[in-house]
C-alpha positions as CSV (number, residue, x, y, z in Angstrom):
1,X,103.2,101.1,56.4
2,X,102.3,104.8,56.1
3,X,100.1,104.8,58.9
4,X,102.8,103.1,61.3
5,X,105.4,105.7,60.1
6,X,102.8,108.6,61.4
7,X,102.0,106.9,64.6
8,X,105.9,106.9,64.9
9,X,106.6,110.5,64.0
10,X,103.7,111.4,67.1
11,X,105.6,109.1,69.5
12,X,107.3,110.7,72.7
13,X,109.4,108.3,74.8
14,X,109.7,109.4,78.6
15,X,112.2,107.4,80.3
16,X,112.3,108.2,84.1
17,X,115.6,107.7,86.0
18,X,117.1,108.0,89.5
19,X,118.1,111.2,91.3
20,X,114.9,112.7,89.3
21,X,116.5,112.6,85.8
22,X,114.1,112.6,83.0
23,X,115.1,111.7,79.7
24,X,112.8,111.5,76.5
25,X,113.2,110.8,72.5
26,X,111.0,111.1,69.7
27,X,110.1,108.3,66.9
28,X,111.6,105.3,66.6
29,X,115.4,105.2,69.3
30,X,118.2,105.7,67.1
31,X,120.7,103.0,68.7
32,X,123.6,104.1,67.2
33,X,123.5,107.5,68.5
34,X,123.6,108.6,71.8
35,X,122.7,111.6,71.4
36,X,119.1,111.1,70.0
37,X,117.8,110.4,73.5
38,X,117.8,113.9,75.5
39,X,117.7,115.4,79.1
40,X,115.4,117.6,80.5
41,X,114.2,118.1,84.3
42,X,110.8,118.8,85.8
43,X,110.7,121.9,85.7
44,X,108.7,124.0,84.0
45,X,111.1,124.8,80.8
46,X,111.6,121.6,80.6
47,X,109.5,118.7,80.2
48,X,106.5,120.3,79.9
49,X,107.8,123.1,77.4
50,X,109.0,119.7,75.1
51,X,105.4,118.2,75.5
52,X,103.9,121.7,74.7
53,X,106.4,122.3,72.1
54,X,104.8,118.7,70.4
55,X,101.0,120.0,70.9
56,X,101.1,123.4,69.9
57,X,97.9,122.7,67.8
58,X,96.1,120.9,70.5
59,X,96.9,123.9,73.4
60,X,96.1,126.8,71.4
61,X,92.6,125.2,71.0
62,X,92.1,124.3,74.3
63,X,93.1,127.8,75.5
64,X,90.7,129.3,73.4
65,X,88.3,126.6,74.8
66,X,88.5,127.5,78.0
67,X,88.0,131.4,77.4
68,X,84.6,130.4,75.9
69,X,83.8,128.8,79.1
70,X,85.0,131.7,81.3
71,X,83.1,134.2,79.1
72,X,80.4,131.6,79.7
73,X,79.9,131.0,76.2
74,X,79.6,127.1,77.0
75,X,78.9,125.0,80.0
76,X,81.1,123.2,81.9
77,X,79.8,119.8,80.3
78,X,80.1,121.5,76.7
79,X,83.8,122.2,77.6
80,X,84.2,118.7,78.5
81,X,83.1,117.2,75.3
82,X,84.6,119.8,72.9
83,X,88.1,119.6,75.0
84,X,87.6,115.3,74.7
85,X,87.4,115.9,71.1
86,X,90.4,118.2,70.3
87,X,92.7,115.7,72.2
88,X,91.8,113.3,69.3
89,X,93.8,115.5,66.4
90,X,95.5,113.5,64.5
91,X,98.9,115.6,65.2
92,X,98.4,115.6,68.7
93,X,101.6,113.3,70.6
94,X,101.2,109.7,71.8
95,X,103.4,109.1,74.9
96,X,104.7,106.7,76.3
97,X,106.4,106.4,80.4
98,X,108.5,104.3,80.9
99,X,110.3,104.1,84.5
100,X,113.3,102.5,85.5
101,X,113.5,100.6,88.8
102,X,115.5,103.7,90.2
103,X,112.8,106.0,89.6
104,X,110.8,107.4,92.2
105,X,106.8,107.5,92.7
106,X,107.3,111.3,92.5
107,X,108.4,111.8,89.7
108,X,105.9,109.6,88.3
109,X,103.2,111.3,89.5
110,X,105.1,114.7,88.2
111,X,105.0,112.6,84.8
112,X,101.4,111.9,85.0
113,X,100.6,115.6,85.9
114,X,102.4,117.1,83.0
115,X,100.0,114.8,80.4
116,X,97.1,117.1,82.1
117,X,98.8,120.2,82.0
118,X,99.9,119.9,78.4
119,X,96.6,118.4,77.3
120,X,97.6,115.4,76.1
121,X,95.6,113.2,75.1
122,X,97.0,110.1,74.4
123,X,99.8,108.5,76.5
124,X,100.5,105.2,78.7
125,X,103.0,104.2,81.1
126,X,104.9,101.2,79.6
127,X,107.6,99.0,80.8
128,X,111.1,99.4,79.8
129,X,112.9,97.2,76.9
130,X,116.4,96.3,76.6
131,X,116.6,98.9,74.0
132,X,115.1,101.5,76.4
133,X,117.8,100.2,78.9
134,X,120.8,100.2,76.6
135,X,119.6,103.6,74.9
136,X,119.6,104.7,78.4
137,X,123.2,103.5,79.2
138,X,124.3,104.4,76.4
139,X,123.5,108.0,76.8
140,X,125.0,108.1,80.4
141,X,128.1,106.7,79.3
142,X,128.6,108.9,76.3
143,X,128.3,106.6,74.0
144,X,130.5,104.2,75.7
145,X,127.9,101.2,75.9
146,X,127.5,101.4,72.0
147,X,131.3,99.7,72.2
148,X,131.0,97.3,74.8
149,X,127.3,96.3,74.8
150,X,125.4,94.8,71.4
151,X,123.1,96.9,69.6
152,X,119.6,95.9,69.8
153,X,117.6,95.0,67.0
């Protein structure tokens, strides 16, 4: 399904660990590889420079949104609407959150933050899989778990 394969290509996964680790991948998890799920931190180069880096389109516009309501061009409930409406581009990314029982309410929160800061649109917090789980052990034990555990489907 073509449609299913675009949804898939706007995906972000956000998998929150322990000791504040954040970890993300795009698409569909490659199981096989450890390597397609990635680190990043809080900080400001990280997560949100990966979430901006996937809504380029989407930021630029709101920017420019927001100047027209400084200069005020537009009211504040013009802004609103126009600013609901660019979040609805069709290449704008769909996240998902996903947090692990070791994950703190913090770094949720920081999560939840970041979807306002990078103007996204679309996103949801989700529970983990066992694919999310051995994606995610997989990746701390450099591949290691790929040996000993099964591969999910």
């Amino acid at each position: 399904n073509e449609e299913t394969a675009v949804q898939q290509s706007r995906a972000i996964t956000l998998i929150l660990g322990k000791d504040n680790k954040v970890f993300y991948y795009f698409g569909q998890p490659d199981f096989k590889d450890y390597t397609s799920l990635k680190e990043t931190t809080y900080q400001v180069d990280g997560l949100r420079a990966v979430l901006l880096g996937r809504n380029q389109l989407v930021t630029q516009k709101i920017k420019e949104l927001k100047q027209k309501k400084q200069d005020l061009q537009i009211s504040e409930e013009e802004y609103k609407r126009q600013a609901a409406e660019i979040k609805k581009d069709k290449s704008s990314p769909i996240v998902m959150i996903k947090a692990t029982d070791d994950a703190n309410y913090k770094n949720l929160i920081d999560a939840l933050d970041e979807m306002q800061i990078c103007s996204i649109g679309k996103y949801a917090l989700v529970d983990m899989t066992d694919g999310d789980t051995f994606l995610l052990n997989n990746y701390l034990t450099q591949g290691g778990h790929a040996a000993t555990g099964e591969l999910p489907e």
